[in-house]
N, C-alpha and C positions, 0 to 999 in steps of 0.2 A: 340544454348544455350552455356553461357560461360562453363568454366572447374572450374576456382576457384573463390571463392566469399571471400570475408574480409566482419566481421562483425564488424562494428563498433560501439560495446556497450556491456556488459558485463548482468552478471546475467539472471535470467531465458527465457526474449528474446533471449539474444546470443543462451543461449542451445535450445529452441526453434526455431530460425531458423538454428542452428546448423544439427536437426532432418530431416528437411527435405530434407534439401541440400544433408545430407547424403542420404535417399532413393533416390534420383534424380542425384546419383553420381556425385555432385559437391564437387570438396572436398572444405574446410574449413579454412580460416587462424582469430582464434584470436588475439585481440590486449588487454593487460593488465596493470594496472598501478601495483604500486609494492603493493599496500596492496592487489590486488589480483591476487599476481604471484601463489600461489595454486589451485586457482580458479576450481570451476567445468567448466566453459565454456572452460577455458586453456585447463583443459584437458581432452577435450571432444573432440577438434579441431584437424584438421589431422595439424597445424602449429601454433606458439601464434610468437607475435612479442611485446617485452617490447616496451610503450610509453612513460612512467616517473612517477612520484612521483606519492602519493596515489591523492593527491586531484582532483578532476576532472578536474579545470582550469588549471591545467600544465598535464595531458592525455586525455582524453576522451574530453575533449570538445576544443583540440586541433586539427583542420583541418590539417592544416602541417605534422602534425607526422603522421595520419593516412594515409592520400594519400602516404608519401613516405613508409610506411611500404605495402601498397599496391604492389608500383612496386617495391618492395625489394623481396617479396614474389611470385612475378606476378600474382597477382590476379589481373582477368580482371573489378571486379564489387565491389563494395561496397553497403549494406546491412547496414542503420543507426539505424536499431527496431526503439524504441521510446523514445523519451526524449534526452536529450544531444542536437548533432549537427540535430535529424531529422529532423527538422520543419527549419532549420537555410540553405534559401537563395542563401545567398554567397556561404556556404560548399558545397549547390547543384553543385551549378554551377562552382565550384573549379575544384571535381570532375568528372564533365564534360570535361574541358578546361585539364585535364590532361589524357585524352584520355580513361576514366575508365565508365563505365557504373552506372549511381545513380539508383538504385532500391528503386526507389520513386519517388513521384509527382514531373514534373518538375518545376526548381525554379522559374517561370513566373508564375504558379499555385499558390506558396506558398508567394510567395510579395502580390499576388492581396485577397489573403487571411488572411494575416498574420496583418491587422490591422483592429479592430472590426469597427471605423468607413467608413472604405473603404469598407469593405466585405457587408456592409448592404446596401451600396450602391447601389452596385454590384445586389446584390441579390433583391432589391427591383427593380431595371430596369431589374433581370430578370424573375418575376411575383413570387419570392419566397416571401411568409407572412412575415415580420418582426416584431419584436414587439413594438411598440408604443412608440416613443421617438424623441430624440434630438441628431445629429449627425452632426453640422453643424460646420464649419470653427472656426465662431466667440466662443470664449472661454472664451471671457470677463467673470468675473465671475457675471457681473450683466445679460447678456444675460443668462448665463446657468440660474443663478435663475431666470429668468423670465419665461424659459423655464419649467424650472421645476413648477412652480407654475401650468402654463398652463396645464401641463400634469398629473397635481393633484396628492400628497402625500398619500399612500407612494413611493416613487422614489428610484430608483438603479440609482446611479454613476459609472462606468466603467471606467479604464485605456485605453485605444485604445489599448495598445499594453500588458495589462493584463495577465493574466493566473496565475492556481493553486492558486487559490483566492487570490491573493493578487492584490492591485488596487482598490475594489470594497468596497463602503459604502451603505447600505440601511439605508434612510431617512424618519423618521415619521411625521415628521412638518419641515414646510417655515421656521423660527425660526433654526430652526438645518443647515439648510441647506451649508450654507459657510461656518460655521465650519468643517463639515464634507468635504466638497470639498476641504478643504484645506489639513486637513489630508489625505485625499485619493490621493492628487496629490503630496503629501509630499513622500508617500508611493511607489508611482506610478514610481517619477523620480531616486528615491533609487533604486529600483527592474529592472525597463527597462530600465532607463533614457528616457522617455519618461514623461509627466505629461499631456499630453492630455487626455481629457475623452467625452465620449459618456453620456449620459439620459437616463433610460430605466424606462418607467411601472413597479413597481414592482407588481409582481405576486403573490395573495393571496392564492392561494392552486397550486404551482408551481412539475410539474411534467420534469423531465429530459428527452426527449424523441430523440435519435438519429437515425440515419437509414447511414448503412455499403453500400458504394460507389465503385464502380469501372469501370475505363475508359481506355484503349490504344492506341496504339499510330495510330487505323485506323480509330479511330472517333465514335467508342462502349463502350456505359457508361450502366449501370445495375446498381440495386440497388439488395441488399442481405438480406431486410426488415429492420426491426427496434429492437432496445435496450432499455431496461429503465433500468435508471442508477439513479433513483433518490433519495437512500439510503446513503446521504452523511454524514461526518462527517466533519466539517469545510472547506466545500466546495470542498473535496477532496471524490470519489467514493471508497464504502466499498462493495456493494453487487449490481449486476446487471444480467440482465434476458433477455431473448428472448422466444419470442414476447414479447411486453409490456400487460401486464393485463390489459384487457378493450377496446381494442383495436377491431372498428368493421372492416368489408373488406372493407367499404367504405372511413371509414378515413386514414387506411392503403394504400388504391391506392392512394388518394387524395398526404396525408402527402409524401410517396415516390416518387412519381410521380415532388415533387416539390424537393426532395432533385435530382432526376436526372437533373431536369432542372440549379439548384444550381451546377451541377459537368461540365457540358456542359458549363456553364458563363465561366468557367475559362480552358477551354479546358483542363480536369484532364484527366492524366493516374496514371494507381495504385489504390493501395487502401486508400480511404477517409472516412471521418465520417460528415452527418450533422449533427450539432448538434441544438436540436431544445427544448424553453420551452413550454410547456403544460400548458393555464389555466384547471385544473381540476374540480374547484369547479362542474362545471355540466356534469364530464365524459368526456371523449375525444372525443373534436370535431372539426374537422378540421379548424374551425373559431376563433380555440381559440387555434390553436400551431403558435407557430412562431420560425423563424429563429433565432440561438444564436450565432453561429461562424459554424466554417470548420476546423474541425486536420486533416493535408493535411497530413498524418502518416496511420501505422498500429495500431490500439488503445489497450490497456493493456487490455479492456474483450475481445476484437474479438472469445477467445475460444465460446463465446455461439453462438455467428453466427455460425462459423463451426458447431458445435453440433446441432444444427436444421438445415443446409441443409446441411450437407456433402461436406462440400468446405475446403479444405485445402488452404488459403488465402495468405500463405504467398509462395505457391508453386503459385499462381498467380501472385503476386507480381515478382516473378524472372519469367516466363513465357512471363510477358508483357515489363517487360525490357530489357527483349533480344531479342524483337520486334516481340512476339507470340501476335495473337487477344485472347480479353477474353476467357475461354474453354466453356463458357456455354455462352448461349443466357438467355432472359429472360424468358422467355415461361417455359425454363427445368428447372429453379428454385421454390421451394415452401418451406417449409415452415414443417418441419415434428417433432412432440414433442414441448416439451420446457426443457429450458438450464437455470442453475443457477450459477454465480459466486462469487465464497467470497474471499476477498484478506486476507490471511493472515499474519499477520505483526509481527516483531520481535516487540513488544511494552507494556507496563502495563497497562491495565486500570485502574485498582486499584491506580497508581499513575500518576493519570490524563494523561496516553495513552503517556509517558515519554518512549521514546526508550529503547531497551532493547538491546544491542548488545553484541557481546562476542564470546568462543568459545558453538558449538553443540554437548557437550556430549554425547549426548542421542537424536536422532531425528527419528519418524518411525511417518509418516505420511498414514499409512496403505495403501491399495491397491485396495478399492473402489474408482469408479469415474474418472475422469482423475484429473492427477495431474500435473500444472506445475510448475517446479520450476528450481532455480540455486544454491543451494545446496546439502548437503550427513553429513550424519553424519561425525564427527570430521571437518567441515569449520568451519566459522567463519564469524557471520556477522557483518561487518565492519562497523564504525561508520561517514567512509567516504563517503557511499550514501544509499538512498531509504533502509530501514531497511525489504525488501519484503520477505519473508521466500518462499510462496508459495501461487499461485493462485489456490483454492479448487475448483473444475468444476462438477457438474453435470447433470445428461440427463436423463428426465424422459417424459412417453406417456403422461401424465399432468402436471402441474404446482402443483401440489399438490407430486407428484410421486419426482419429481424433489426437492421440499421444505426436502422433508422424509429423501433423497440418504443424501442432505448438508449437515441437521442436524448431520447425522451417520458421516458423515465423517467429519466437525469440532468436534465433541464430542470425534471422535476416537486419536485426534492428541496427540503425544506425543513426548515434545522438553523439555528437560535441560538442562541445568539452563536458558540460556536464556527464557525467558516470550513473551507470546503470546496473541494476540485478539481473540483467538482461541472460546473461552466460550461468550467471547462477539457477536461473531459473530452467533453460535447456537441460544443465549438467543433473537438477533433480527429477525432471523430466525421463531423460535418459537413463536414472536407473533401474540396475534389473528389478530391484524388488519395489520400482512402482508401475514399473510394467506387469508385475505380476501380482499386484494389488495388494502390496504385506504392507500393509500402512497402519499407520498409528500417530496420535499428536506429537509423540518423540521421534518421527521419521528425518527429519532436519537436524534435527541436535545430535544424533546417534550417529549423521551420514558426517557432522563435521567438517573439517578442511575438505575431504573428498569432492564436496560441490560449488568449492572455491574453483575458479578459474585461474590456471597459471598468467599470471600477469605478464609473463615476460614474454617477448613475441619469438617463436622461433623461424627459423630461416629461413620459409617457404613466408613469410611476414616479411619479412625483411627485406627477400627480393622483391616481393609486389610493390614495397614502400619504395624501392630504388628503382624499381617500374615507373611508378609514376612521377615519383621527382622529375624522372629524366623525361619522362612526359611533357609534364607539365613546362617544364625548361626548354623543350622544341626537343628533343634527343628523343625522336620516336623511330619508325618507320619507313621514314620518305630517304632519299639517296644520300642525303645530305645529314641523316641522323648525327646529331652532337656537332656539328658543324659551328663555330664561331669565330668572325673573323679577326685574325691576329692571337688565335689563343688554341692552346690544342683540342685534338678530337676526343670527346667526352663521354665515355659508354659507363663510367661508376660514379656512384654519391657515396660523399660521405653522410652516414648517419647517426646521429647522438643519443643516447639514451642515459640520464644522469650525470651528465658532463664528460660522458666519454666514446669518443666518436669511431667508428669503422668504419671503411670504404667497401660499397656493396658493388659487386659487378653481379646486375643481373643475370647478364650473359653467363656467364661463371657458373651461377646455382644454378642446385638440380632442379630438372619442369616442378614448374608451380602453377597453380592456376592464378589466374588476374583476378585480384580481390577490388570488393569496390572504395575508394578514398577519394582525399583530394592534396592540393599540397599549394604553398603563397613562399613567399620569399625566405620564411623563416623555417614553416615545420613542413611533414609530412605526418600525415593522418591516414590508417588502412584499418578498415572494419572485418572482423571475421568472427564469426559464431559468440553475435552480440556483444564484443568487446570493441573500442576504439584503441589501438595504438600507436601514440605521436610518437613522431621521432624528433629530433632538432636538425637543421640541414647546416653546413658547415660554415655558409656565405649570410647566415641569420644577420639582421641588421638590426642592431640593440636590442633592446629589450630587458628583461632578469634574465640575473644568473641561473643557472641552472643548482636544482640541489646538492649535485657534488660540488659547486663551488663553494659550496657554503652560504647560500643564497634559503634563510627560511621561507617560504612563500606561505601565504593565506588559502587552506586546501577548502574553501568555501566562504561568502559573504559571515560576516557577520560581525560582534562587537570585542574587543579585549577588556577582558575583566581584571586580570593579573598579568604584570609585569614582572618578573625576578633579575633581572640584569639592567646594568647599564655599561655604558660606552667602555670597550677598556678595562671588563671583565674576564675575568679568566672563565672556562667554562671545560665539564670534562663532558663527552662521550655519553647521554642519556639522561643529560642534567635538565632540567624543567626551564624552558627561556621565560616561555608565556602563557596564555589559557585562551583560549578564544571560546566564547558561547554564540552559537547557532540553533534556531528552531530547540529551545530550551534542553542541548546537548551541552556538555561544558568537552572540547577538547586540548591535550595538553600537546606544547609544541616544544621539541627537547634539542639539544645538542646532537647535530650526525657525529662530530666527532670531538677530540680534545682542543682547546685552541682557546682564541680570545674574540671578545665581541668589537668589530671594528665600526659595525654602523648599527643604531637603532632607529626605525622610524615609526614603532608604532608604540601608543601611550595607552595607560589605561582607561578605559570608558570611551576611547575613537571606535568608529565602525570602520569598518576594511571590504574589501572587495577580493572578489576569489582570485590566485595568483599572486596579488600583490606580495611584495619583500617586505615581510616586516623587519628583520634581523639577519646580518651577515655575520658567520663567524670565520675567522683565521686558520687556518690550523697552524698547529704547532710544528714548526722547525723540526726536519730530522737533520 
């Protein structure tokens, strides 16, 4: 077994395999860019080695820098988690040629998988299901439509060299068809530089179903059962489970059985994922899963695999690349409970799921379930990658046990200022039909507003937040409650919510239970079923306007790219002021109402800070 390992990736992987390397006394060297020279992973690791600038194209997804930070520090192995360089080839095989051990799939694994129309190839010469399409050389785009015709509407378009949804167009009619293939190969060559695509069946009641692989270097492959992941939000996974629901022992040996065969095609060591679509419309049946790609990686849910058999994964992953055979056969594996995973994201739904980054004033993610994460109170989540606060884990003797622990522990979250998916995530949690397991990759999109959280606090909020103001101001308990001398006795606050203020007597509402918050000179802050709601307290000492004053503030860090007014503008009711881009988001910042611009203070091409007043407008005279 090596001595020291280099992680090359950042956030809650890094500190995740940070963890076990430490039980396994390997010690640790991180690599950082500069927006996170604080980093919890920095400084979680027994060494960090700066790689450059915050953007990931000049560190992290720079080979060069990493490898030589490796023999700077002598670390024998590198460790790439996932995303970045893992899945990336060449850097395997860099790594290699520089005498260092890749703890991952070798890079002959990852080429022969790494193109959707090669892999299906592959996988169809080697007895795995595919699903129903067009995969062939010619690209003409009279061939693909004729293809497509052939394989009947509706149709999936695929990039070959695809991922994280982008690339992909579903077609509902012949008619649409080359328009769509053009955009999607428009998309395709911008994103991979690739414009190649594949044809797929699209899938009317499509279920996500993979199954957790692993093979070393003596010719033993295993499989660790199956995931369903098929709770997405624009083609990206929000909530996923072990075992899949519905799932009998015979489609499960069948389905696994073919992902081993699919690990063996490509002689894999490590840890893999099949990935495979479900038709569900008639239940899960092994005639109706097919083959969708291979993430020749370790995958961002793996915690629920562990959590149903007891396998620390990534302590096999260094096992098998320091040339140990897998530690378990198949036989000793099963299957014990089920596991729930919710990703929680620095993000708003309420403003259409718009990142939220900044600094974490306030973070207690309580101490039910496992938690992972690569944060602490007082970071900061940067606007320069993946905006992941924390992956929420639970383990329960049923899937119902398991649904109960999630809810409890997204409901219990508590992050300010930065905004969370926290409520949104309970509220999909909570519904009937994922309690009853009717799921489908359209489950999210079809459930809509429904699993938005009402933003607005209602009155049992309201009195907890006048709870604690009057708290926090000495107006508790003791004989002297609200006592101040020279000034009257004080049993209500006022409280603001968009420049317009109430006075709460707690006394007054009806029982409420004590939610938990905090409150300073200016606001009050009360968390309840994942959601933070500030109020403004009436005695605030400066600071910004509030947005009903006409106060625009900066809803997140980041740069102004367009300006449309200036000083002494007239402006009406929805009118475009400015653009701000964040984590390559462009947002548009509009007029609350009619009036004139009396202050500007932000320019184009400045960076801003979350909060900050860019633009004050007037309103107009009644």
């Amino acid at each position: 077994m090596f001595e020291k390992l280099l992680i090359a990736n950042r956030g809650e992987i890094a500190c995740r395999i940070i963890r076990t390397a430490r039980a396994m006394n390997i010690a640790t060297v991180a690599v950082y860019s500069d927006a996170d020279a604080r980093a919890l992973h920095v400084r979680q690791a027994d060494e960090a080695v700066h790689i450059g600038p915050s953007a990931a194209s000049e560190s992290y997804l720079v080979g060069e820098k990493i490898i030589a930070a490796a023999k700077e520090t002598g670390a024998q192995a590198i460790h790439p988690g996932y995303g970045f360089l893992s899945e990336n080839a060449d850097f395997a095989q860099a790594v290699q040629d520089a005498g260092l051990i890749w703890v991952g799939a070798p890079p002959a694994s990852i080429r022969a998988m790494g193109l959707k129309d090669a892999a299906k190839k592959l996988m169809r010469e080697a007895g795995v299901p595919v699903t129903p399409g067009y995969d062939g050389d010619d690209q003409s785009p009279a061939r693909l439509k004729q293809e497509a015709d052939a394989i009947g509407y509706p149709v999936l378009i695929k990039a070959v060299a695809g991922g994280g949804g982008k690339g992909m167009r579903k077609v509902d009619a012949a008619e649409d068809f080359l328009s769509s293939l053009e955009s999607c190969r428009r998309e395709a060559k911008a994103s991979f530089g690739n414009d190649d695509v594949i044809l797929e069946k699209w899938i009317t009641s499509p279920r996500h179903i993979e199954v957790q692989v692993f093979g070393d270097s003596h010719g033993n492959h295993v499989h660790l059962f199956e995931r369903d992941c098929s709770l997405q939000r624009r083609h990206q996974k929000v909530i996923e489970e072990a075992p899949a629901p519905g799932m009998d022992e015979a489609t499960r040996e069948d389905l696994c059985a073919a992902a081993v065969r699919a690990a063996k095609a490509v002689d894999y060591e490590g840890a893999g994922t099949i990935e495979f679509i479900a038709d569900a419309s008639e239940g899960l049946r092994a005639d109706r899963i097919f083959f969708m790609e291979m993430n020749t990686r370790l995958q961002v849910e793996h915690p629920v695999t562990e959590e149903i058999t007891g396998v620390d994964l990534v302590e096999w992953q260094l096992r098998v690349a320091s040339g140990e055979p897998i530690p378990r056969k198949q036989e000793e594996l099963s299957i014990d409970g089920w596991a729930i995973e919710a990703r929680l994201y620095a993000e708003d739904p309420a403003k259409g799921f718009l990142p939220s980054t900044g600094p974490l004033h306030h973070l207690d993610l309580g101490h039910e379930g496992r938690i992972e994460t690569g944060v602490e109170e007082g970071d900061e989540i940067s606007p320069h990658y993946d905006p992941m606060v924390a992956k929420l884990v639970a383990w329960g003797e049923t899937r119902d046990d398991a649904i109960d622990q999630l809810i409890a522990m997204t409901d219990g979250v508590e992050i300010w200022p930065v905004r969370t998916n926290a409520a949104f995530l309970g509220n999909a949690l909570g519904e009937d039909d994922f309690a009853a397991a009717r799921l489908d990759t359209g489950f999210i999109e079809a459930k809509g507003d429904a699993l938005l959280a009402d933003p607005e606090p209602d009155d049992a909020i309201r009195a907890a937040a006048a709870d604690i103001a009057l708290l926090a101001a000495g107006a508790g308990e003791e004989p002297m409650a609200g006592f101040r001398l020279n000034r009257p006795r004080r049993l209500s606050v006022a409280l603001g919510r968009g420049g317009t203020f109430e006075v709460v007597d707690p006394a007054e509402a009806a029982p409420f239970e004590p939610l938990p918050g905090f409150a300073d000179d200016e606001r009050v802050v009360v968390f309840a079923d994942g959601q933070a709601h500030e109020f403004d307290l009436a005695e605030r000492g400066g600071g910004a306007a509030a947005a009903g004053d006409g106060a625009i503030v900066a809803p997140m860090p980041g740069k102004v790219i367009a300006v449309d007014v200036a000083d002494g503008d007239s402006v009406t009711a929805g009118q475009r002021l400015m653009v701000l881009e964040a984590m390559k988001m462009e947002h548009a910042l509009t007029a609350p109402f009619d009036g004139t611009v009396t202050e500007l203070s932000a320019s184009e091409g400045g960076q801003v800070q979350v909060d900050a007043v860019l633009v004050m407008v007037e309103p107009v005279a009644e």
